[in-house]
GUBAPA-151486 format. One line per 8 residues: their letters; for each residue x, y negated, z of N, C-alpha, C. Coordinates in Angstrom, 1 decimal. Last residue first. Layout:
! residues N
a> X Y Z X Y Z X Y Z  ...
This chain:
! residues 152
xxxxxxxx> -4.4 50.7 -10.8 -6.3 51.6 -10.7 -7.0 51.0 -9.7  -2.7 48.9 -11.0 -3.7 48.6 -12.1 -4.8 49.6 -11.2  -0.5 49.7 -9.1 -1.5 48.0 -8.4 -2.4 47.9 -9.6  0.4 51.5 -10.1 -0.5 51.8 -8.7 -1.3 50.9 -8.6  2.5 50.6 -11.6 1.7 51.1 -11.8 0.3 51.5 -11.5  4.2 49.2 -9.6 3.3 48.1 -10.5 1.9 49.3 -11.4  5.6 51.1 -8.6 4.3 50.5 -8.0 3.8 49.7 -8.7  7.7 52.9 -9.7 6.8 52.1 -10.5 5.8 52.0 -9.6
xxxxxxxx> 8.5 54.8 -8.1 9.4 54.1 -8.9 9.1 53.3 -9.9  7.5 53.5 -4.7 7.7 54.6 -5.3 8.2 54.1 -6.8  5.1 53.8 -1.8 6.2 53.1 -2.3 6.9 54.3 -3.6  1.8 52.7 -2.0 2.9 53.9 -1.7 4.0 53.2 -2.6  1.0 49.7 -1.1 0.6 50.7 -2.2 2.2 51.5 -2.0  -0.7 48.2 2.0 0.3 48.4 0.8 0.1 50.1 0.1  -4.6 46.9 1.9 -3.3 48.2 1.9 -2.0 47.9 1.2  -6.6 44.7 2.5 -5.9 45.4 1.7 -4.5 46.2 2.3
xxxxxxxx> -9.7 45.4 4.4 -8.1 45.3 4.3 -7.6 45.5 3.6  -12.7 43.6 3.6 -11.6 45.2 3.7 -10.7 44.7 3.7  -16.3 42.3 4.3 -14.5 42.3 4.7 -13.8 44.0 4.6  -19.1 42.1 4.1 -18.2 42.5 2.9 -16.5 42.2 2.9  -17.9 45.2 5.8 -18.4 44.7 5.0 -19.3 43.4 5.1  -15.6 44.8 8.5 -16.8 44.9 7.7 -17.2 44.8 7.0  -12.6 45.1 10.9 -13.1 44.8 9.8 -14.5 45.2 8.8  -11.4 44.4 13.9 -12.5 45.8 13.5 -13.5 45.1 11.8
xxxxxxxx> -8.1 43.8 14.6 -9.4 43.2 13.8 -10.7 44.6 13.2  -5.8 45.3 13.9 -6.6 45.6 14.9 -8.2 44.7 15.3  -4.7 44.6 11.5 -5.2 46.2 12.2 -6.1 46.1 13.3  -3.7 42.3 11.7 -4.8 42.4 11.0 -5.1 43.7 11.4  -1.0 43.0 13.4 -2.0 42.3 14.0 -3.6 42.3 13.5  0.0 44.6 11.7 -0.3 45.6 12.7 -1.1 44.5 13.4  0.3 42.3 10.0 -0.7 43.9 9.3 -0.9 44.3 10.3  2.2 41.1 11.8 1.2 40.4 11.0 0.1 41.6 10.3
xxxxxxxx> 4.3 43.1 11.4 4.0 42.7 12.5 2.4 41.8 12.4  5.2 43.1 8.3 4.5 44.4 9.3 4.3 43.9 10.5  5.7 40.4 8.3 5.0 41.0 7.5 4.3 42.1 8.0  7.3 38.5 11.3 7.3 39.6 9.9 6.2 39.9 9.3  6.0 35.8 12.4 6.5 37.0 12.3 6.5 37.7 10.9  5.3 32.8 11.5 7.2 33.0 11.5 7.1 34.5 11.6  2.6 32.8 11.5 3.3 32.9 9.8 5.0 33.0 10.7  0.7 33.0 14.0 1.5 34.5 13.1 2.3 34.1 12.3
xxxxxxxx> 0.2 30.7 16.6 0.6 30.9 14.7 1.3 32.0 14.8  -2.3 31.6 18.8 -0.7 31.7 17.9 -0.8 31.6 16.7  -4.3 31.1 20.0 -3.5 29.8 20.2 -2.3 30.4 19.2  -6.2 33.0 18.0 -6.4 32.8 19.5 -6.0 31.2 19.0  -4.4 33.7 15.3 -5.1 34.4 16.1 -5.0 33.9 17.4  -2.9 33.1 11.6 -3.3 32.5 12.9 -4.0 33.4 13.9  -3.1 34.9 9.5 -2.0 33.7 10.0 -2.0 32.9 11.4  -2.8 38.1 8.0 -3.4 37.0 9.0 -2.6 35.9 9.0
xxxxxxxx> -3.9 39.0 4.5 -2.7 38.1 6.3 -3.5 37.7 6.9  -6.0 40.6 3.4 -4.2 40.5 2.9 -3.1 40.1 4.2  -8.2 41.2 2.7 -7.9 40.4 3.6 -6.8 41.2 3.3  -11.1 40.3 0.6 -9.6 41.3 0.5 -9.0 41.3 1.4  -14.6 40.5 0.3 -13.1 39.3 0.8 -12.3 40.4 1.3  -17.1 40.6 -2.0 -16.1 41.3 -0.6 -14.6 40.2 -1.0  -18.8 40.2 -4.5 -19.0 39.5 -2.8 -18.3 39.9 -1.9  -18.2 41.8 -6.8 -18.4 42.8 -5.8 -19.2 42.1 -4.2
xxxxxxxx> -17.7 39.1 -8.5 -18.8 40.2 -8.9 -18.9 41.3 -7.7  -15.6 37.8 -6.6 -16.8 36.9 -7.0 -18.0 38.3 -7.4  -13.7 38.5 -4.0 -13.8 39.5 -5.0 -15.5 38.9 -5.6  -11.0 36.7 -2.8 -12.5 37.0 -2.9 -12.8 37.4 -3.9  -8.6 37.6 -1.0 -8.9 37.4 -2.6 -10.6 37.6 -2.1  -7.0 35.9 1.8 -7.5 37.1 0.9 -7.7 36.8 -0.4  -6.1 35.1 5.3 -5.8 35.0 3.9 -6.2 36.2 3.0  -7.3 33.7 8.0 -7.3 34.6 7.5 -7.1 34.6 5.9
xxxxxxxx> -7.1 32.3 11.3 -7.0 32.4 9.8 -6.8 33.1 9.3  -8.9 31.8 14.3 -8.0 33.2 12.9 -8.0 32.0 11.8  -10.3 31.6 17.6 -9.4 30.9 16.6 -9.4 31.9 15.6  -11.7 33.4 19.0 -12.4 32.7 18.7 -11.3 31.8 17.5  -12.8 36.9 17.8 -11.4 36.1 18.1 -12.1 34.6 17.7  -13.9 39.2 16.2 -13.5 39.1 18.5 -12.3 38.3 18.2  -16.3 38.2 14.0 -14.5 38.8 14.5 -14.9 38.7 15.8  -18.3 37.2 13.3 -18.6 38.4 14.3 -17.6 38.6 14.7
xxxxxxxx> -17.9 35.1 11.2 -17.6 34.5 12.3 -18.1 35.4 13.5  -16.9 37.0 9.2 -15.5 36.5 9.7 -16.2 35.7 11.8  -19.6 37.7 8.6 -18.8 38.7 8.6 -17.6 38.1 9.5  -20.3 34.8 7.2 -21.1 35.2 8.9 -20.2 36.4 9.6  -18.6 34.4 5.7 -18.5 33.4 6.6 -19.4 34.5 8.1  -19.6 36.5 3.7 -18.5 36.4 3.7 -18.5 35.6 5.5  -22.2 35.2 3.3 -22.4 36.9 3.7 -20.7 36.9 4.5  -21.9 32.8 2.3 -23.0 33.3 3.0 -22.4 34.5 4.0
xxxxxxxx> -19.9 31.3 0.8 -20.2 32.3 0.9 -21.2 33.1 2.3  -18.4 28.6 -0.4 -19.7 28.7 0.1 -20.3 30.3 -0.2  -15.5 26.5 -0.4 -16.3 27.9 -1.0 -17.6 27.9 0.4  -13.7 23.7 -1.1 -14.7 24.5 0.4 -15.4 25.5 -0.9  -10.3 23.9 -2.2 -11.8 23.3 -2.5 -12.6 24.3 -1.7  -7.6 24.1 -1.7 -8.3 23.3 -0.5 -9.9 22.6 -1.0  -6.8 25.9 -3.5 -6.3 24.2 -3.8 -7.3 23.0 -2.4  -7.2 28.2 -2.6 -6.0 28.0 -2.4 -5.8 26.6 -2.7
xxxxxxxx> -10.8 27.4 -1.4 -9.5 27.7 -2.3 -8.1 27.7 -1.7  -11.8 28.2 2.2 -10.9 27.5 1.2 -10.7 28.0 -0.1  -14.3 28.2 4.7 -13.8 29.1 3.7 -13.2 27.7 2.6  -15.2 28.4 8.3 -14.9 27.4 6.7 -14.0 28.0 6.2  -17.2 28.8 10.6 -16.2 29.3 9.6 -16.5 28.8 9.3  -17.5 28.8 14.3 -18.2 28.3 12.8 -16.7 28.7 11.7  -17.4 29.5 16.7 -18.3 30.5 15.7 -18.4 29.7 14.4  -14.4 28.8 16.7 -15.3 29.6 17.7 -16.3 30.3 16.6
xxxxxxxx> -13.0 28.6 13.8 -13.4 27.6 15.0 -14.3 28.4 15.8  -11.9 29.9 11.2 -13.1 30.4 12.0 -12.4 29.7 13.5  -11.1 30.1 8.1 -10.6 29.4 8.8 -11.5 29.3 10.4  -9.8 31.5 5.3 -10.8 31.7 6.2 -10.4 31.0 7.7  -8.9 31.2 1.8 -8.2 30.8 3.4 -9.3 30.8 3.9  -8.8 32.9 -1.2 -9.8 32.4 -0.1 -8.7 32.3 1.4  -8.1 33.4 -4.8 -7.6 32.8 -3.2 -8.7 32.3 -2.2  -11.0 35.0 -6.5 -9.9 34.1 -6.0 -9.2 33.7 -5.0
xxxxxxxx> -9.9 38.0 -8.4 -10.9 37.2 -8.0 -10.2 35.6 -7.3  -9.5 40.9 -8.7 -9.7 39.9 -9.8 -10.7 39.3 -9.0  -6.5 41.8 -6.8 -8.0 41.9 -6.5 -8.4 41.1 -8.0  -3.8 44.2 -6.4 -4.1 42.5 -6.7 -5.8 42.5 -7.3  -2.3 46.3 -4.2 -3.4 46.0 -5.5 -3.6 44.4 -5.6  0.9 45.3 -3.0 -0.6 45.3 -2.9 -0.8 45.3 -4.3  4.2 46.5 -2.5 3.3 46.4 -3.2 2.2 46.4 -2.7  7.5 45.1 -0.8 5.9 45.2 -1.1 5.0 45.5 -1.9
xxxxxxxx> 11.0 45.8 -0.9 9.7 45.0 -1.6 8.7 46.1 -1.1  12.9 47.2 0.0 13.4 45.7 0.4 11.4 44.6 -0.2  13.1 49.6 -1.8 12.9 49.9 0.1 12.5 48.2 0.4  12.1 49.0 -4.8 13.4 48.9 -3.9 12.3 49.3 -2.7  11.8 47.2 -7.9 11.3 48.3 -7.2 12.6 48.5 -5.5  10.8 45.5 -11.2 11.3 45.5 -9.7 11.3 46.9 -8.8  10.9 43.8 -13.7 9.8 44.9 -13.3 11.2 45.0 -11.7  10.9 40.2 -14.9 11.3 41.5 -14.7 10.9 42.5 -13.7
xxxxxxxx> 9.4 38.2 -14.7 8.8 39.3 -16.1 10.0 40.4 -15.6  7.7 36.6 -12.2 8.7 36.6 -12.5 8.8 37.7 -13.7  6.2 34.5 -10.0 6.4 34.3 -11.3 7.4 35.2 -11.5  5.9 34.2 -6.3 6.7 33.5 -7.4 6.6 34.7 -9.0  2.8 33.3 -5.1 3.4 34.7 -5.2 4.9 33.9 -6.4  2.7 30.9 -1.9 2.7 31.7 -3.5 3.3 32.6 -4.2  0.9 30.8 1.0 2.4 31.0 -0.2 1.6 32.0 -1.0  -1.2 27.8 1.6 -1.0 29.5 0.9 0.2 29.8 0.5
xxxxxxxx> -1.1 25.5 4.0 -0.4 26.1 2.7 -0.3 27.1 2.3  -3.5 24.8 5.8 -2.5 26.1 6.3 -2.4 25.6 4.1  -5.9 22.6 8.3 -5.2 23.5 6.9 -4.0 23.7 6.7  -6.1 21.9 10.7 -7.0 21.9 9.9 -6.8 22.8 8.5  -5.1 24.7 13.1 -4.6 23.3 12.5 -6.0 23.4 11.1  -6.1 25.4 16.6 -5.8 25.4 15.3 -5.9 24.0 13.8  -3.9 24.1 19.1 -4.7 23.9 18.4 -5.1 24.5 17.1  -1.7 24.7 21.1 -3.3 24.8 21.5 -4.1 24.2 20.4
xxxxxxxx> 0.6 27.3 20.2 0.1 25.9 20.5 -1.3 26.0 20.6  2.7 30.3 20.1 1.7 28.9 21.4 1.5 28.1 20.9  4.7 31.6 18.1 4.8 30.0 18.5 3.5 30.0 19.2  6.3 34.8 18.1 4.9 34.0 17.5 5.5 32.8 18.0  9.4 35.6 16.8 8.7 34.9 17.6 7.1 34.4 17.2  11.7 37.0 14.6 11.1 36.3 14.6 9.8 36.2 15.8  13.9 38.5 14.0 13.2 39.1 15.4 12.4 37.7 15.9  12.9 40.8 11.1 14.1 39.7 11.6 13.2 39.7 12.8
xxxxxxxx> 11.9 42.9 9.5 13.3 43.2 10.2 13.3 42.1 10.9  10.3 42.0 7.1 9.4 42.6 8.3 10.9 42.8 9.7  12.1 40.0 5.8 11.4 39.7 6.4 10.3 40.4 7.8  13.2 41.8 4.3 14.0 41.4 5.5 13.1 40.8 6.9  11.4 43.1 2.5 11.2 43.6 3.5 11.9 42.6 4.8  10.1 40.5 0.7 10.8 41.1 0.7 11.1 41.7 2.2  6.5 40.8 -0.4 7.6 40.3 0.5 8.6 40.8 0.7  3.8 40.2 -2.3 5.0 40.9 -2.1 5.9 40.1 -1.2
């Protein structure tokens, strides 16, 4: 979830010429009161675990969110077909299904994505021709209980 301001501000990619070894997952913050607004995000939430996809010309390496290497066969070959020789890519690995949720991008080519917005970053993952066992996750219709949407 993100608060929309963020898809609004007139935030800049950054150029550099290297992708970086490893990228800090943000964290979803914790919270028991129920929420709703124009200003917030809903995604389905996957049962499975944080995956950082990290693809060097043709070689992938797959992360926990604690920076322990995952070993996914199917997953790794899928990311290293992308049309892009740098990406990071953030998701949920789905352990009983073998599909990777893709949620952000963060990286693509020479640019770091994390300063643009939210919807600018989705319109970037859009255009990645995604496969099984890679899907996009979707925001969930906006409306007066999306927590409801994010169970089916």
């Amino acid at each position: 979830m993100q608060p929309s301001q963020l898809r609004t501000s007139g935030a800049t990619v950054a150029a550099v010429s290297a992708l970086p070894d490893w990228l800090e997952p943000m964290a979803a913050t914790l919270t028991y009161d129920r929420f709703t607004g124009p200003e917030w995000t809903f995604e389905r939430k996957y049962d499975g675990i944080r995956l950082i996809a990290f693809k060097r010309g043709g070689a992938v390496e797959l992360y926990s969110r604690n920076h322990l290497p995952q070993h996914v066969p199917a997953v790794a070959a899928a990311i290293a077909r992308l049309p892009a020789d740098d990406l990071i890519l953030d998701g949920e690995l789905d352990w009983h299904q073998g599909e990777y949720h893709v949620f952000d991008i963060l990286w693509r080519g020479d640019r770091d994505l994390r300063n643009l917005p939210l919807d600018a970053r989705r319109a970037e993952l859009a255009q990645l021709p995604l496969s099984a066992p890679l899907s996009r996750v979707d925001e969930l219709p906006a409306g007066d209980a999306p927590w409801e949407l994010a169970r089916t």
